[in-house]
C-alpha atoms as one frame of an Amber mdcrd trajectory, in Angstrom:
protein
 -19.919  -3.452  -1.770 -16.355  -3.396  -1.164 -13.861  -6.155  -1.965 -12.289
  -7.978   0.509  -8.354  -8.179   1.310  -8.670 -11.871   0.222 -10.708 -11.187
  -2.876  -8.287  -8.011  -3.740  -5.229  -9.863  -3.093  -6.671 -13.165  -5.279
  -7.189 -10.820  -8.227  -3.882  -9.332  -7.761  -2.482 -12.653  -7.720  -3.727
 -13.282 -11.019  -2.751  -9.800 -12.437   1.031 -10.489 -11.465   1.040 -13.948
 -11.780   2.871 -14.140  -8.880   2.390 -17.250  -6.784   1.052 -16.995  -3.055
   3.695 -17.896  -1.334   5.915 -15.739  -3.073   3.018 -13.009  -2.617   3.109
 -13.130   1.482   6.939 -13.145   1.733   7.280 -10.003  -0.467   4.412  -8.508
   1.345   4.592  -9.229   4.408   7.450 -11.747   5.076   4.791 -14.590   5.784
   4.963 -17.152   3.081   1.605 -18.773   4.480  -0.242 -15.276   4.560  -2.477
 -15.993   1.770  -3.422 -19.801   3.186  -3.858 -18.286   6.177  -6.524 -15.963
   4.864  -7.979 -19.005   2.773  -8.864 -20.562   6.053 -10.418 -17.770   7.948
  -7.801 -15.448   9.259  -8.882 -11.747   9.551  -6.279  -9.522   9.294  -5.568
  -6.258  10.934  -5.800  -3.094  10.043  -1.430  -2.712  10.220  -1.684  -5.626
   8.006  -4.015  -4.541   5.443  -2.337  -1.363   5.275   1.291  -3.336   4.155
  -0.637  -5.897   2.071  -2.227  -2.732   0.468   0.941  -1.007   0.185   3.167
  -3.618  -1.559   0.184  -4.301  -4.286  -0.159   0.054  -5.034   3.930  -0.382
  -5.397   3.973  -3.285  -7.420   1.871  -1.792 -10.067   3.116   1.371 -10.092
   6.621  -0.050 -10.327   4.941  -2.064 -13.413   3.019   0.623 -14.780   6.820
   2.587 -14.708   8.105  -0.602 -16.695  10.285  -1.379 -13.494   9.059  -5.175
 -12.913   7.592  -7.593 -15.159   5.117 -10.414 -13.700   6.810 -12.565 -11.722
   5.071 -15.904 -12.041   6.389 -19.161 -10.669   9.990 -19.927 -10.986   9.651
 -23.440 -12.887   7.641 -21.375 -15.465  10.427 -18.492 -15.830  13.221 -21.802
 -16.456  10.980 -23.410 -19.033  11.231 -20.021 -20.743  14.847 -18.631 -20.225
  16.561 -22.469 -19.830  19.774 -21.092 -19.597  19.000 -18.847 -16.917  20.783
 -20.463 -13.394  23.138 -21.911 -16.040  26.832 -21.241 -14.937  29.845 -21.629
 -17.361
């Protein structure tokens, strides 16, 4: 049985560590996207197809070594506390 966008988009979540918020604005420049689909929305086939899109591009630009995981900002200062940091 296939996946479903929510279930593929959870796992990706997890894979990237990218948080969901983050996810929908890269995606699909809706920062509530993945709420949305928490609560019931169905999405369309034009947005399945960009949702799709940006995850296949994501990991290939991974896979390439071009991104890291993103994770959630207050994570990224705890490790790189100077980053932000201006002289």
């Amino acid at each position: 049985m296939e996946r479903s966008l929510l279930q593929r988009i959870e796992a990706f979540l997890k894979e990237s560590a990218m948080p969901p918020s983050v996810f929908g604005r890269a995606a699909v420049h809706d920062p509530r996207l993945v709420s949305d689909l928490r609560g019931g929305r169905e999405p369309g086939r034009q947005l399945i197809c960009r949702v799709e899109h940006f995850m296949n591009k994501w990991r290939a630009d991974r896979h390439a070594g071009r991104v890291v995981p993103e994770g959630d900002r207050r994570a990224r200062a705890a490790r790189h506390p100077d980053v932000g940091v201006r002289a």
